[in-house]
C-alpha positions in Angstrom: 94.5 102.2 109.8 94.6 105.0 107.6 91.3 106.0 106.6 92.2 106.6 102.4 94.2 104.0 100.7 96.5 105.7 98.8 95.8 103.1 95.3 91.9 103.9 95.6 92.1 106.4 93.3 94.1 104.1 90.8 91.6 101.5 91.0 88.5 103.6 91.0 87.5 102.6 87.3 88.2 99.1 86.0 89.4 100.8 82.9 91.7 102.9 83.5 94.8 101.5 85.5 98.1 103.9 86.0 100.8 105.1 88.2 102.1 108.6 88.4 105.8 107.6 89.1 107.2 104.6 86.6 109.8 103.4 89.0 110.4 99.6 89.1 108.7 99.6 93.3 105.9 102.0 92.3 104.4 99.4 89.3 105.5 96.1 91.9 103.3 97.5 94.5 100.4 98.5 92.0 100.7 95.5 90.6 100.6 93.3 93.8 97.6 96.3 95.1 95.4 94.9 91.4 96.0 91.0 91.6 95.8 90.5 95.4 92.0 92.1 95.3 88.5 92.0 94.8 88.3 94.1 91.9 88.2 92.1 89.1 91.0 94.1 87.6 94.0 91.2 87.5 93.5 90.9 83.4 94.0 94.8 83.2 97.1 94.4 85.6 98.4 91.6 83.8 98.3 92.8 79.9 99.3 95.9 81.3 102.6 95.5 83.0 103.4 91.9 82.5 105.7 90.6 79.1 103.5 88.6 76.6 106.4 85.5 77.8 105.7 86.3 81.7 106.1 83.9 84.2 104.2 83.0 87.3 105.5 80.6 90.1 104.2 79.4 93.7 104.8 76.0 95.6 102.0 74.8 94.0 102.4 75.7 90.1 104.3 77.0 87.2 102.3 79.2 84.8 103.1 81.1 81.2 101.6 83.6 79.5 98.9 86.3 80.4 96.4 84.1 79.8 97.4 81.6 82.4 98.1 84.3 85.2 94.9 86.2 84.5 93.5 82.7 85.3 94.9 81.9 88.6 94.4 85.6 90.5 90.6 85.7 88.4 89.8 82.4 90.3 90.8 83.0 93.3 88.9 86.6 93.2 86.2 84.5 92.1 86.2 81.7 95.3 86.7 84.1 98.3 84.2 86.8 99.4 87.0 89.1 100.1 90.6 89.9 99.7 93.3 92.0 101.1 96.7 92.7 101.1 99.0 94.3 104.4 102.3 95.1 102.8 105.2 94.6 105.5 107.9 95.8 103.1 109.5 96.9 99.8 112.6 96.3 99.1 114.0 96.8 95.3 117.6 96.4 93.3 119.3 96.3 90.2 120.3 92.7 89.1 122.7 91.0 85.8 120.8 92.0 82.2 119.9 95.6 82.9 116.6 93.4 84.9 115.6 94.7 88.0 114.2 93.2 91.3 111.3 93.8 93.7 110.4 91.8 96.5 107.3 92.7 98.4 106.6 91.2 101.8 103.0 91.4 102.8 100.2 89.1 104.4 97.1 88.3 101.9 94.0 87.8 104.2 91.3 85.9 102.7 87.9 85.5 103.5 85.9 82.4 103.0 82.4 83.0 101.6 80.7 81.4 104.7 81.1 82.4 108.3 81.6 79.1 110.3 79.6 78.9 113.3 80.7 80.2 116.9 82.6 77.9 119.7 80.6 77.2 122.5 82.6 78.6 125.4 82.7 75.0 127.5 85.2 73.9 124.4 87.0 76.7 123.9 89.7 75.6 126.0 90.1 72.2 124.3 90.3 73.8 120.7 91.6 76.8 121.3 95.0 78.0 123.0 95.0 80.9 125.0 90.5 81.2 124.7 91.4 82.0 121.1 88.5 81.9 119.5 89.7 82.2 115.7 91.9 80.0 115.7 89.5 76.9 114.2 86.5 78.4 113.4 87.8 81.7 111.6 86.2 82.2 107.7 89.8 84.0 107.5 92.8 82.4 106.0 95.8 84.7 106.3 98.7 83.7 105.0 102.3 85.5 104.1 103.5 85.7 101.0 107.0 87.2 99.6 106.2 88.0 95.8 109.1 88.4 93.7 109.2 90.7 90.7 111.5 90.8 88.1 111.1 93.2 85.4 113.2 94.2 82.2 114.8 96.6 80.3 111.0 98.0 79.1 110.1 98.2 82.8 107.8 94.8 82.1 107.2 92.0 83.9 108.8 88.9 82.7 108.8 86.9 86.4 106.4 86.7 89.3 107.0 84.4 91.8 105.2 84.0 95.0 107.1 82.3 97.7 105.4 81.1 100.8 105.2 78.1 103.1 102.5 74.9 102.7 102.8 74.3 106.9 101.7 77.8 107.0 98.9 77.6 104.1 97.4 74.6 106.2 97.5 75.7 109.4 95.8 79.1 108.3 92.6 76.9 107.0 89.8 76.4 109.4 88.9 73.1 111.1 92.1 71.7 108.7 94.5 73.8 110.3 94.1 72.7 113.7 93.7 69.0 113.2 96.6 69.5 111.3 98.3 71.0 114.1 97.2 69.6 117.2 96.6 66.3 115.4 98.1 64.9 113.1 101.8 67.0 113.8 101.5 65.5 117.5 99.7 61.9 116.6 102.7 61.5 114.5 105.4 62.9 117.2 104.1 60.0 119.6 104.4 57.3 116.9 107.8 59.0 115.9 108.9 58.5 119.8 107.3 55.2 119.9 109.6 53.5 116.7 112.7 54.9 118.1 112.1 53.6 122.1 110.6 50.4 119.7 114.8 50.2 117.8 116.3 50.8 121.2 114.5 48.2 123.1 115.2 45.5 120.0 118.9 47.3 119.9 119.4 46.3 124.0 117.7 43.1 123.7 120.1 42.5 120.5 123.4 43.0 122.7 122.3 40.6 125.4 121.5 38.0 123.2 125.2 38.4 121.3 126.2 38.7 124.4 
């Protein structure tokens, strides 16, 4: 890992907030670098580079307005102890309506405030796969996001949508995640099994008595 992030410098005062180049995939990854942190910078971010009409999408909700969108990235700065971004990729084109597209692909790690305690090594191997010892009791939740950004003529903001999957969400969180997993997904595999041997039995049993 390189040992200078190329965005400290723009983030250094929670001020001042610029980018050298104004292309359309310089501002989407400052932008994403500002609300995906600890910082406390997401209102600076938003008022800055998003349209007073901007919208904000996930599975989860529909937002409008900088108000709103400061909201959402302010509380979850506010909930975890820490939060980083890994950007995968950038990819960026023109679209209809002189608007123009970037879609970032990254993984947002975020870390709960409290460390859950350690496995005991005589039940790693019944929670964990592979003596995996994060996989339950990490205080990390890392999930993959693909943030869509669409920006105007003026180089604003005017849509931010987050696209990511809720199976993925859950089984990132600790303790849920793997009841979730090795649980409940399985639990309901055997009753799924169970219903349809169930309908075939009845279906034979049906034919003979026709019959």
């Amino acid at each position: 890992m390189d040992s200078h992030n190329p965005n400290s410098d723009i983030f250094s005062s929670p001020h001042i907030l610029h980018v050298n180049s104004n292309t359309h995939n310089c501002i989407a990854r400052l932008v994403h670098s500002g609300l995906y942190s600890k910082k406390n910078i997401q209102k600076h971010v938003v008022q800055t580079y998003f349209d007073a009409h901007a919208v904000f999408e996930n599975p989860l909700i529909a937002v409008e307005s900088h108000s709103e969108i400061i909201n959402i990235f302010t509380l979850a700065s506010t909930f975890f102890f820490d939060i980083t971004p890994e950007i995968h990729s950038v990819t960026d084109c023109p679209i209809a309506g002189n608007h123009h597209i970037v879609c970032i692909d990254s993984v947002i790690k975020y870390r709960l405030p409290l460390r859950l305690p350690p496995i005991p090594n005589l039940i790693i191997p019944f929670f964990c796969a592979n003596n995996d010892r994060c996989c339950i009791f990490s205080n990390e939740i890392n999930l993959r996001i693909i943030s869509r950004f669409e920006f105007n003529e003026q180089k604003k903001i005017v849509r931010h949508e987050d696209v990511w999957s809720l199976k993925d969400l859950v089984e990132s969180v600790p303790i849920i995640g793997w009841l979730y997993a090795e649980v409940a997904r399985k639990a309901t595999g055997l009753v799924t099994n169970g219903i349809v041997m169930l309908i075939q039995e009845l279906t034979m049993a049906w034919n003979k008595w026709e019959v």
